[in-house]
N, CA, C and O atoms as a printed pandas DataFrame, in Angstrom:
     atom_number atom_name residue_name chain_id  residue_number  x_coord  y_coord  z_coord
0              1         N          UNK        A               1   18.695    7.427   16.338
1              2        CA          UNK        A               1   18.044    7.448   15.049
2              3         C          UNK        A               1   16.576    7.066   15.231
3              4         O          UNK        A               1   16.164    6.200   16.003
4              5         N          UNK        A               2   15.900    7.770   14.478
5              6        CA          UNK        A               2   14.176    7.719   14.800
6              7         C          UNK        A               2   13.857    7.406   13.077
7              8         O          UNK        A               2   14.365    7.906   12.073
8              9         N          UNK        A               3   12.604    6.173   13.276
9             10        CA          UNK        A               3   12.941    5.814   11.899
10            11         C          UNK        A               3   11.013    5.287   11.841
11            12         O          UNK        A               3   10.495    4.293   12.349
12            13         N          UNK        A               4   10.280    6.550   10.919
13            14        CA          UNK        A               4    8.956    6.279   10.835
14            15         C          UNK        A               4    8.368    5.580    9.261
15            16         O          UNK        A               4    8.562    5.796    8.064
16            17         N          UNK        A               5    7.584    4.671   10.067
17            18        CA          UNK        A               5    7.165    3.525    8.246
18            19         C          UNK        A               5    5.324    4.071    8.532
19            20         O          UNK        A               5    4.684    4.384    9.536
20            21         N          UNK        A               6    5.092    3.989    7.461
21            22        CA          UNK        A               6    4.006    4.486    7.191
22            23         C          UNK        A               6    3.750    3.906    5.858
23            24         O          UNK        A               6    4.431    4.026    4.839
24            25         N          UNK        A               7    2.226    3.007    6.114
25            26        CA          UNK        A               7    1.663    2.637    5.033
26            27         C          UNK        A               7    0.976    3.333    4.279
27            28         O          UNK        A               7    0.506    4.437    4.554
28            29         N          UNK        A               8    0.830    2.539    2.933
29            30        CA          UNK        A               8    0.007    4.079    1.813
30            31         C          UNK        A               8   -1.643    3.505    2.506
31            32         O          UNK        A               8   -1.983    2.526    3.171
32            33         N          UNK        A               9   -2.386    4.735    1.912
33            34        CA          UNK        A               9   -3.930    5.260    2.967
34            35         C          UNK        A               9   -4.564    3.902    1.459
35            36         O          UNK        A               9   -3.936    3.428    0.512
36            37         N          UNK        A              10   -6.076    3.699    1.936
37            38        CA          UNK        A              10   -6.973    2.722    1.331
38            39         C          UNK        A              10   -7.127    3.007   -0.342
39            40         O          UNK        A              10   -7.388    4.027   -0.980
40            41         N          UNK        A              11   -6.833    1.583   -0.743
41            42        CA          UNK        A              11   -6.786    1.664   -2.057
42            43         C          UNK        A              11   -8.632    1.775   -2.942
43            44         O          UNK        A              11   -9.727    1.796   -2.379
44            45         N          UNK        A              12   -8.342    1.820   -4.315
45            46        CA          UNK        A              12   -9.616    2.032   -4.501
46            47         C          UNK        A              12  -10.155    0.755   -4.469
47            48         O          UNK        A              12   -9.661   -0.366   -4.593
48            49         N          UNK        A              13  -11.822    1.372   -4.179
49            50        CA          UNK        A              13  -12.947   -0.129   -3.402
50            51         C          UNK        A              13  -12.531   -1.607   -4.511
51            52         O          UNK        A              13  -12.696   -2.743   -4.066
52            53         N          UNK        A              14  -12.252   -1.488   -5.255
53            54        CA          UNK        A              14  -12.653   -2.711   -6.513
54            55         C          UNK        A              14  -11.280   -3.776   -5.954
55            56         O          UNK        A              14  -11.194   -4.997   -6.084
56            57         N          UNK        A              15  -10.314   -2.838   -5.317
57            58        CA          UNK        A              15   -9.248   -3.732   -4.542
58            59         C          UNK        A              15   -9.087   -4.117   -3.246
59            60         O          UNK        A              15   -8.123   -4.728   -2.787
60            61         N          UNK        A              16  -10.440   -3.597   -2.444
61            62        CA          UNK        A              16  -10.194   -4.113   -1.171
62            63         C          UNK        A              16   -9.874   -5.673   -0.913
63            64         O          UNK        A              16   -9.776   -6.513   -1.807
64            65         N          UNK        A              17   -9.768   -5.848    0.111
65            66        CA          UNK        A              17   -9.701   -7.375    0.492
66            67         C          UNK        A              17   -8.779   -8.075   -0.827
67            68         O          UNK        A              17   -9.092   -9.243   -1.054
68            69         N          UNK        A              18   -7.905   -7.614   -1.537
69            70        CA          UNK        A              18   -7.348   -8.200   -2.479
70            71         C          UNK        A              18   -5.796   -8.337   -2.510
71            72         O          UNK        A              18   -5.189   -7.511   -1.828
72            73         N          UNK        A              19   -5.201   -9.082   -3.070
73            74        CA          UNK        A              19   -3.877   -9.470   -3.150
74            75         C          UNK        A              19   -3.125   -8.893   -4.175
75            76         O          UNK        A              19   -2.652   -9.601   -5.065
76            77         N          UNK        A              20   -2.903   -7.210   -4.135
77            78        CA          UNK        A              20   -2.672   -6.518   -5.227
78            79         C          UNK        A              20   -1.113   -6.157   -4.958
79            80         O          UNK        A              20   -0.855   -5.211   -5.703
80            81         N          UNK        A              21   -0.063   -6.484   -4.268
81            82        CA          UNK        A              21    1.495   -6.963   -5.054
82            83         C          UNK        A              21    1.594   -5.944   -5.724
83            84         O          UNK        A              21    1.033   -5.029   -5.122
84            85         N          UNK        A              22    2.168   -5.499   -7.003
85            86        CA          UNK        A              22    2.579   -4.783   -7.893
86            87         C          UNK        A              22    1.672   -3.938   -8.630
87            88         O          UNK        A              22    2.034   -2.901   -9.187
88            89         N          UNK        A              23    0.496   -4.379   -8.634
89            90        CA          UNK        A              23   -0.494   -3.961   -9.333
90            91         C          UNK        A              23   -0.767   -1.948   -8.864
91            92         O          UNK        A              23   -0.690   -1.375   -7.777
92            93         N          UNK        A              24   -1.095   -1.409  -10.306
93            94        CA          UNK        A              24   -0.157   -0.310   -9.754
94            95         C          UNK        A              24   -1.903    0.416   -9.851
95            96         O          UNK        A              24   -2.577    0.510  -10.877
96            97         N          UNK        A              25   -2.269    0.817   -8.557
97            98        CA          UNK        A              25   -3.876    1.285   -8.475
98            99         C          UNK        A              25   -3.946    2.375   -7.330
99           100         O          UNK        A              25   -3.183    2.172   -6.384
100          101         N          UNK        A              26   -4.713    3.455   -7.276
101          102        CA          UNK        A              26   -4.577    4.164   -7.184
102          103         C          UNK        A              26   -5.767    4.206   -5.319
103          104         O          UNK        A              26   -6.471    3.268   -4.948
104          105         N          UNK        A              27   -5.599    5.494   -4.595
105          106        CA          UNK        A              27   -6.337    5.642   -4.228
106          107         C          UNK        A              27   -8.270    5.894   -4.097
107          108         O          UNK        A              27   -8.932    6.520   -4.925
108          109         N          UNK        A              28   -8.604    5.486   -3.340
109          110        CA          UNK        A              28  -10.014    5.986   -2.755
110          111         C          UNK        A              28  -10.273    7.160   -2.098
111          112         O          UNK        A              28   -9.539    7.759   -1.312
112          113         N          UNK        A              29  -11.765    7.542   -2.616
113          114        CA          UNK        A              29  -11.744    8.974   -1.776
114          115         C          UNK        A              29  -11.398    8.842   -0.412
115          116         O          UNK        A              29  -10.657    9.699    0.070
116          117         N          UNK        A              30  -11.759    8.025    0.206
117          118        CA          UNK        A              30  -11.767    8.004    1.527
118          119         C          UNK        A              30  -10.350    8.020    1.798
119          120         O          UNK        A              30   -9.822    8.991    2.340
120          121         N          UNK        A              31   -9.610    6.834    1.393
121          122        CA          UNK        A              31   -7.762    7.195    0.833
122          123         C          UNK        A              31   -7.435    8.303    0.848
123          124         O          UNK        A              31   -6.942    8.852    1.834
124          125         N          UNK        A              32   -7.672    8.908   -0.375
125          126        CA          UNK        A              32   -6.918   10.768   -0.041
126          127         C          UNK        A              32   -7.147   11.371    0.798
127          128         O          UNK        A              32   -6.392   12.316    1.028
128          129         N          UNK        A              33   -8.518   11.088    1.843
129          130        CA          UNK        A              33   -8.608   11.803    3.019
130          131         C          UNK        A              33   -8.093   11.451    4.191
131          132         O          UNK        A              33   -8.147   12.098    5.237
132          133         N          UNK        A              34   -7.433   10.091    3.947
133          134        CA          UNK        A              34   -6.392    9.831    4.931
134          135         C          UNK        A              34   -5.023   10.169    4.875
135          136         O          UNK        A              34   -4.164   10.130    5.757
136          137         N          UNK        A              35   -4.962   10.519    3.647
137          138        CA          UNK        A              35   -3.262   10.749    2.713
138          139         C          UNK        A              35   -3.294   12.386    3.335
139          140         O          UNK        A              35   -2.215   12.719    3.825
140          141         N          UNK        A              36   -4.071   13.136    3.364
141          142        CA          UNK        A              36   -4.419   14.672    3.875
142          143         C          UNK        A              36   -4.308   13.995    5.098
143          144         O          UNK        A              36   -3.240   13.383    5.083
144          145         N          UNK        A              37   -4.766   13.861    5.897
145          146        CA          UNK        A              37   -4.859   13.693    7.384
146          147         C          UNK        A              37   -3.288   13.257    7.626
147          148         O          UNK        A              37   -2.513   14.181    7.870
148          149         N          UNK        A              38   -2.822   12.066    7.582
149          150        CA          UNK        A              38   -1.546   12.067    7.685
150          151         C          UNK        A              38   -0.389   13.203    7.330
151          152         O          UNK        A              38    0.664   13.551    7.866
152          153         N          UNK        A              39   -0.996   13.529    6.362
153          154        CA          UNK        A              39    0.100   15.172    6.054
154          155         C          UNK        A              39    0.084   16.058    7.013
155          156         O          UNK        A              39    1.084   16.562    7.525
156          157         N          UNK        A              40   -1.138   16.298    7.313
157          158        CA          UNK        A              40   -1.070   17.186    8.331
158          159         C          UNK        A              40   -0.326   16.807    9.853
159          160         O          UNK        A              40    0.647   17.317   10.408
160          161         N          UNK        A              41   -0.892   16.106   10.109
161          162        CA          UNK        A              41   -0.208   15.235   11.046
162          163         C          UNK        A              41    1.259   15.611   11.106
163          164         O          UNK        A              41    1.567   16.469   11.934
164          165         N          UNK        A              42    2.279   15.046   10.283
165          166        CA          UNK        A              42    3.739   15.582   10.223
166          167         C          UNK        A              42    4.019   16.498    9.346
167          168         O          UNK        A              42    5.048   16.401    8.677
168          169         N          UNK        A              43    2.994   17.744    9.164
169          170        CA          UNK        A              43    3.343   18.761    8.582
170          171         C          UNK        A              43    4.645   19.154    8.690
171          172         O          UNK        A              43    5.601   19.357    7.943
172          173         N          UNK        A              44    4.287   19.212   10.292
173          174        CA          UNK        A              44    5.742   20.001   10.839
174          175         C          UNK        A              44    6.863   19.204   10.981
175          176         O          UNK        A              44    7.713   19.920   11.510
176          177         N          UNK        A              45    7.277   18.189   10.803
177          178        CA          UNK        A              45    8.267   16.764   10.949
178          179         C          UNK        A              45    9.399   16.585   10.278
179          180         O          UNK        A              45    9.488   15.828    9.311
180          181         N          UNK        A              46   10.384   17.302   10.766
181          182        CA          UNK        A              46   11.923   16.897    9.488
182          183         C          UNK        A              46   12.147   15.587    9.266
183          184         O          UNK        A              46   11.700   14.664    9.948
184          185         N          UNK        A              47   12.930   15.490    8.191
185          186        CA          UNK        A              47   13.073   13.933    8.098
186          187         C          UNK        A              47   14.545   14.419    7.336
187          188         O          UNK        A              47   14.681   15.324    6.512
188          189         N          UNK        A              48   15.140   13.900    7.655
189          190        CA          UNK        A              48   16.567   13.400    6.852
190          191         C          UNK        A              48   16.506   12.971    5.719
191          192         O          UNK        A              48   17.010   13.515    4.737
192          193         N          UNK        A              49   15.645   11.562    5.734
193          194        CA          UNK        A              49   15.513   11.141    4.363
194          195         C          UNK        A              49   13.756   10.618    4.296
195          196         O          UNK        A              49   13.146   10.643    5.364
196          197         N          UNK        A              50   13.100   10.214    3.177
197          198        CA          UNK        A              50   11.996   10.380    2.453
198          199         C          UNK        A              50   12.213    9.012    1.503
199          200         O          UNK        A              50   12.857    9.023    0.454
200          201         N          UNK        A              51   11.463    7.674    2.146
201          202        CA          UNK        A              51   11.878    7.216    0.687
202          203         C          UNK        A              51   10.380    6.312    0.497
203          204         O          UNK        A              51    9.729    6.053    1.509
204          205         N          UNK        A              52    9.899    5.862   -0.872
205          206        CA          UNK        A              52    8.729    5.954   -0.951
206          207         C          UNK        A              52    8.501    4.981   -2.339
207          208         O          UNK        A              52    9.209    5.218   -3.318
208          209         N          UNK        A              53    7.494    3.880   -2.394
209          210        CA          UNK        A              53    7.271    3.239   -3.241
210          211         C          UNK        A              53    7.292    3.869   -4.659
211          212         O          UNK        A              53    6.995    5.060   -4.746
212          213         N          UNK        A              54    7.665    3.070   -5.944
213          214        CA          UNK        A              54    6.680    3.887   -7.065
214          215         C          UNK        A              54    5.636    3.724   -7.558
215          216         O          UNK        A              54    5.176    4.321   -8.531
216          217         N          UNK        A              55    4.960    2.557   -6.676
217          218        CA          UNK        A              55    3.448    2.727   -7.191
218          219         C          UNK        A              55    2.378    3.820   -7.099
219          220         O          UNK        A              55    2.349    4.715   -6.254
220          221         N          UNK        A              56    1.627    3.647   -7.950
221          222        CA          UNK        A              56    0.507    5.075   -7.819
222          223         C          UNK        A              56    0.213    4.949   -5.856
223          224         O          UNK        A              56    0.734    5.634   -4.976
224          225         N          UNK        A              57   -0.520    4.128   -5.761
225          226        CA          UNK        A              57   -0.906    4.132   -4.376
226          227         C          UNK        A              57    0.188    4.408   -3.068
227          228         O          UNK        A              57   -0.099    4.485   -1.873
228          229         N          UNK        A              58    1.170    4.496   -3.538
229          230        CA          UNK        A              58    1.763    5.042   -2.551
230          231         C          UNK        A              58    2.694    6.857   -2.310
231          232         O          UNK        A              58    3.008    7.639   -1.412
232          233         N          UNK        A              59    2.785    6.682   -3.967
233          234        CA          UNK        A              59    2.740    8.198   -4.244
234          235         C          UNK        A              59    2.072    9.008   -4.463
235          236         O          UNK        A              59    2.551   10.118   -4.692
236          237         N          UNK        A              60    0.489    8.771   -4.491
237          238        CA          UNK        A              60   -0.556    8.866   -3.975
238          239         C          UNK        A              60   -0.611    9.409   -2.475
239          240         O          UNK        A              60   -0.837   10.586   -2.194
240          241         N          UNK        A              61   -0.384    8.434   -1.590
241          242        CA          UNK        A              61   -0.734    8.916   -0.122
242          243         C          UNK        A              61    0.536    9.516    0.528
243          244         O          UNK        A              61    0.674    9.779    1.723
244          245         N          UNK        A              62    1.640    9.722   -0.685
245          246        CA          UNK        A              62    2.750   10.823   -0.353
246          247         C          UNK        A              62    2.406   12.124   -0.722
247          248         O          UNK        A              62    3.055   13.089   -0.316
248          249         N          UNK        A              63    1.341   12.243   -1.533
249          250        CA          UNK        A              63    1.017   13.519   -2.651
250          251         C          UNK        A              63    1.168   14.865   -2.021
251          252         O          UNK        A              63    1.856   15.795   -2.443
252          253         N          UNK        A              64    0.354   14.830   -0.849
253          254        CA          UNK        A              64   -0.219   15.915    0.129
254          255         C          UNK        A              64    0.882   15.780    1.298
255          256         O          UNK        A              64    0.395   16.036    2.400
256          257         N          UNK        A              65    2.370   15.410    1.328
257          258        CA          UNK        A              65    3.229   15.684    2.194
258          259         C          UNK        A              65    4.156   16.857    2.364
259          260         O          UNK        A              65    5.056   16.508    1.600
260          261         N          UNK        A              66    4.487   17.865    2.792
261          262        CA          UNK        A              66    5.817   19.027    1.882
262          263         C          UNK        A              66    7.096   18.027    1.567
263          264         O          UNK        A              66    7.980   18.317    0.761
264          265         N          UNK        A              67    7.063   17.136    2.124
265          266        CA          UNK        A              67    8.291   16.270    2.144
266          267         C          UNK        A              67    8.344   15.739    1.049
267          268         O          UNK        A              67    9.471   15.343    0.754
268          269         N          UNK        A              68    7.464   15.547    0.221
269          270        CA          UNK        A              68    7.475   14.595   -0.588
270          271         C          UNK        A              68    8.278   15.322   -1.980
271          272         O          UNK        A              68    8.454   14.667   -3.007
272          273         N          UNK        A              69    8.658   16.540   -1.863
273          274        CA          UNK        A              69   10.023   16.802   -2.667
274          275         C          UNK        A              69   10.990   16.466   -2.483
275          276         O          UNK        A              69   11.835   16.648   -3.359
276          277         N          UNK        A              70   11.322   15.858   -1.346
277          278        CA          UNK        A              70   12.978   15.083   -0.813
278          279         C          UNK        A              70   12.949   13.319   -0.972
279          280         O          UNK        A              70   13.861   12.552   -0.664
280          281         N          UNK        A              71   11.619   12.973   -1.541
281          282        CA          UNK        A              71   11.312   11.818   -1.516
282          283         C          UNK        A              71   12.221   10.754   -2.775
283          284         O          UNK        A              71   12.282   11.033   -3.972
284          285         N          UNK        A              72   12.782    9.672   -2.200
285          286        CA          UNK        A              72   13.331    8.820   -3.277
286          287         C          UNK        A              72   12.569    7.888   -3.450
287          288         O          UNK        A              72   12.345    7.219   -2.441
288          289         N          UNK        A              73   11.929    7.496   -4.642
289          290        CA          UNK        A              73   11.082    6.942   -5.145
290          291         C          UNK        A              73   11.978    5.190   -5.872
291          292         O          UNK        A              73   12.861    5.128   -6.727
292          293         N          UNK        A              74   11.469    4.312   -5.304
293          294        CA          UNK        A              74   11.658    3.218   -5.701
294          295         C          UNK        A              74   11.419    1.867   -5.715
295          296         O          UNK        A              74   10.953    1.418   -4.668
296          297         N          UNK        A              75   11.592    1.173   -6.524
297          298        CA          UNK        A              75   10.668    0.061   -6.865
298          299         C          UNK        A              75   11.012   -1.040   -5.905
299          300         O          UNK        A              75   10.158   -1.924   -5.845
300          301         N          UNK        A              76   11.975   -1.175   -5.208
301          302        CA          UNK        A              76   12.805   -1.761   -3.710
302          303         C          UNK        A              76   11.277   -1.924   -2.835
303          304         O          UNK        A              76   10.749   -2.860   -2.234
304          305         N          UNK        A              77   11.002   -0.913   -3.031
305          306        CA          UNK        A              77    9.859   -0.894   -1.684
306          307         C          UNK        A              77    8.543   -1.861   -1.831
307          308         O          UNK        A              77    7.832   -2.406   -0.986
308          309         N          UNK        A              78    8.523   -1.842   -3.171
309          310        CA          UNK        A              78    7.040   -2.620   -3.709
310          311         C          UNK        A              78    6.968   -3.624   -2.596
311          312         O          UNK        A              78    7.850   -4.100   -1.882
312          313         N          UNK        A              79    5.460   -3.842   -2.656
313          314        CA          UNK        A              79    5.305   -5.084   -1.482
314          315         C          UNK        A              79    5.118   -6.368   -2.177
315          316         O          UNK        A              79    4.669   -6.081   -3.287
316          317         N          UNK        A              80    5.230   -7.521   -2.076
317          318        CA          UNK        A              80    5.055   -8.942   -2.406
318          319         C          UNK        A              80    4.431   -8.832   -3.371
319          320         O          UNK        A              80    3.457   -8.080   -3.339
320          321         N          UNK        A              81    4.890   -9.807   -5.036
321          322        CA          UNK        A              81    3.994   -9.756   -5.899
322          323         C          UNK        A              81    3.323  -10.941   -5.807
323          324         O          UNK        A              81    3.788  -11.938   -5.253
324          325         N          UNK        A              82    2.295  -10.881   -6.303
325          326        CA          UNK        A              82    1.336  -12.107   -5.733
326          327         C          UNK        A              82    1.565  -13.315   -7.158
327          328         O          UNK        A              82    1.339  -14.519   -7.039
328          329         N          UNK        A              83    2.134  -12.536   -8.666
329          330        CA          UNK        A              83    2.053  -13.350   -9.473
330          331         C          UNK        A              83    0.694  -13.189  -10.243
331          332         O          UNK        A              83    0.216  -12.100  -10.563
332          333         N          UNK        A              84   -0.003  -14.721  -10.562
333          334        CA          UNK        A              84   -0.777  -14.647  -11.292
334          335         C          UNK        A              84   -2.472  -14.522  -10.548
335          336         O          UNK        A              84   -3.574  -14.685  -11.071
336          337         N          UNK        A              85   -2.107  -14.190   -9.225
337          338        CA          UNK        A              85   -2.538  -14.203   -8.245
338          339         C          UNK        A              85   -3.701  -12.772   -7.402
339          340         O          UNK        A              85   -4.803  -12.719   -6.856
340          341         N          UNK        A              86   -2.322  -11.609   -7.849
341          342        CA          UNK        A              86   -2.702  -10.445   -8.209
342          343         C          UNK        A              86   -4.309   -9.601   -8.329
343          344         O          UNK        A              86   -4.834   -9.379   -9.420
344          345         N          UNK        A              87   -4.647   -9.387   -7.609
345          346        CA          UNK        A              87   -5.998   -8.461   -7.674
346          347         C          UNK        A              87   -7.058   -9.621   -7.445
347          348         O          UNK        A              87   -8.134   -9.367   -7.986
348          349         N          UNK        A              88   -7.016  -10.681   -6.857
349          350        CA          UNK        A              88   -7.908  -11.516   -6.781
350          351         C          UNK        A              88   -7.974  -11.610   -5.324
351          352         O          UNK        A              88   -6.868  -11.524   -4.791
352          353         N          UNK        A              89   -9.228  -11.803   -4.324
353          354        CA          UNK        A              89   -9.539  -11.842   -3.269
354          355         C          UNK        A              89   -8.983  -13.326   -2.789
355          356         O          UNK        A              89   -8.566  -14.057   -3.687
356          357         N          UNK        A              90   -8.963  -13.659   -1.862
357          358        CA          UNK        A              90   -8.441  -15.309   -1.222
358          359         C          UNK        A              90   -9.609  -16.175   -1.667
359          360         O          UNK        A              90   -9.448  -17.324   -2.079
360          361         N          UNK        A              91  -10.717  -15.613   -1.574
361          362        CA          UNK        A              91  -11.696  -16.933   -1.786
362          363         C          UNK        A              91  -11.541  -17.011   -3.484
363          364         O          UNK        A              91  -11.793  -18.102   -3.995
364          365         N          UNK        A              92  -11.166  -15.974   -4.301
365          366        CA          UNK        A              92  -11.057  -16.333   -5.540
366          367         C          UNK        A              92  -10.380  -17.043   -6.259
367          368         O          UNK        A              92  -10.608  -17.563   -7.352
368          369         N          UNK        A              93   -8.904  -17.050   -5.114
369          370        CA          UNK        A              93   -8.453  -18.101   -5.345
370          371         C          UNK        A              93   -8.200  -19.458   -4.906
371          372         O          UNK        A              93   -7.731  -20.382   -5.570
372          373         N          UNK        A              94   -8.485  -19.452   -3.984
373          374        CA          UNK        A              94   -9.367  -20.880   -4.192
374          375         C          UNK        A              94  -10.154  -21.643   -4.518
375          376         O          UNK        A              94  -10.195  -22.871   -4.592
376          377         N          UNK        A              95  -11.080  -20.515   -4.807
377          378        CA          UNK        A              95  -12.275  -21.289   -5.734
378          379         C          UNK        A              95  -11.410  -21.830   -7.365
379          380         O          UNK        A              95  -11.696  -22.701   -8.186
380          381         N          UNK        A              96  -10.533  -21.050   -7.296
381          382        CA          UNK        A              96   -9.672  -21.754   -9.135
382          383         C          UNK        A              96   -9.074  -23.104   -8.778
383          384         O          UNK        A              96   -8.377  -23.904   -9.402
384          385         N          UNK        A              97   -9.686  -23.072   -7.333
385          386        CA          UNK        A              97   -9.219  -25.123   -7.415
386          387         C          UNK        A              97   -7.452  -25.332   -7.416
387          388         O          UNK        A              97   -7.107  -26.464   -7.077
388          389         N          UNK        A              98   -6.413  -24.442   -7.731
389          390        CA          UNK        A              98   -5.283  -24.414   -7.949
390          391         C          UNK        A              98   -4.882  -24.631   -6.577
391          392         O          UNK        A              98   -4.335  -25.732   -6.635
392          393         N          UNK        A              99   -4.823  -24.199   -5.256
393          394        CA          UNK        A              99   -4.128  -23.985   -3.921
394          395         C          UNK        A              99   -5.395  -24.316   -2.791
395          396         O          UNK        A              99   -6.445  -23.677   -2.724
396          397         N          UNK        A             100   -5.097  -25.222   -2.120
397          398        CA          UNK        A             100   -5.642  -25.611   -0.943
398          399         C          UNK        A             100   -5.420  -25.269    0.173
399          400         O          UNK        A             100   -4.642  -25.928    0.863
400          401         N          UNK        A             101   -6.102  -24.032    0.705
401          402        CA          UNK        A             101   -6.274  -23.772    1.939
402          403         C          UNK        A             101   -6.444  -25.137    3.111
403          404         O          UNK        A             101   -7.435  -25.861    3.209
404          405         N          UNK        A             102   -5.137  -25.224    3.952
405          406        CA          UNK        A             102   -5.601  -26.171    5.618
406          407         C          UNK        A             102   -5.557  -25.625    6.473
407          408         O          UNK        A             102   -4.560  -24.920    6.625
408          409         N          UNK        A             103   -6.269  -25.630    7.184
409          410        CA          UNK        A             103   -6.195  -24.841    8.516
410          411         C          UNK        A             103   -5.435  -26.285    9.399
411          412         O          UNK        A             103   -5.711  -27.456    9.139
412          413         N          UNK        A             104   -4.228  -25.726   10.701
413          414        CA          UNK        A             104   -3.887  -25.795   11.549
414          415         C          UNK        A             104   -4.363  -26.133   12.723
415          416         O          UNK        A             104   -3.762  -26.953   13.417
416          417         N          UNK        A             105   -5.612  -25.503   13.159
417          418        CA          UNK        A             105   -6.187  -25.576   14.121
418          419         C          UNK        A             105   -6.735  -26.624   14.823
419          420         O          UNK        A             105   -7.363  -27.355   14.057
420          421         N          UNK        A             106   -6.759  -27.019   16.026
421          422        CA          UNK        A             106   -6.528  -28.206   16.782
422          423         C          UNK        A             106   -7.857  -28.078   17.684
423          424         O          UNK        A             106   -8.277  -29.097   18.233
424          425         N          UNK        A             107   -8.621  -26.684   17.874
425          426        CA          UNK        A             107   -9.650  -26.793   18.934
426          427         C          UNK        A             107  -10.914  -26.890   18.599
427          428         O          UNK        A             107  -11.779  -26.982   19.470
């Protein structure tokens, strides 16, 4: 059994570097031109099965697949919700004073 994971292509700029969980946002140009590039890529590629977030951004960078008619779409897949946390960069949240970053480091 051969079993390929593939992340969805770059979200749009206003979410980079951000902790966007559930938050349902869509691709960047530069994104769809990776969502195309990857298509092509396994144009030719059977797959048995197809299964695929339902957020925009990931059905999004399924858009441009032929596969993506065999695709099962579901909310299982979502990645970590961040909570109230959501679309905010790390330094943003810490600057809300709420969670204290410690570093570990010994050297």
């Amino acid at each position: 059994m051969k079993i390929t994971l593939l992340r969805h292509s770059e979200v749009e700029e206003a979410y980079h570097k951000c902790y966007n969980g559930h938050i349902d946002i869509g691709l960047s140009e530069r994104g769809k031109e990776q969502a195309d590039s990857l298509a092509q890529e396994f144009k030719n590629t059977p797959f048995d099965l197809v299964y695929c977030s339902d957020l925009l951004r990931t059905r999004a960078t399924l858009a441009p697949f032929t596969q993506k008619e065999q695709a099962i779409y579901t909310k299982e897949l979502r990645e970590k919700s961040w909570g109230k946390h959501e679309g905010k960069t790390f330094d943003t949240i810490i600057a809300e004073g709420e969670i204290e970053y410690k570093t570990f480091y010994n050297g």
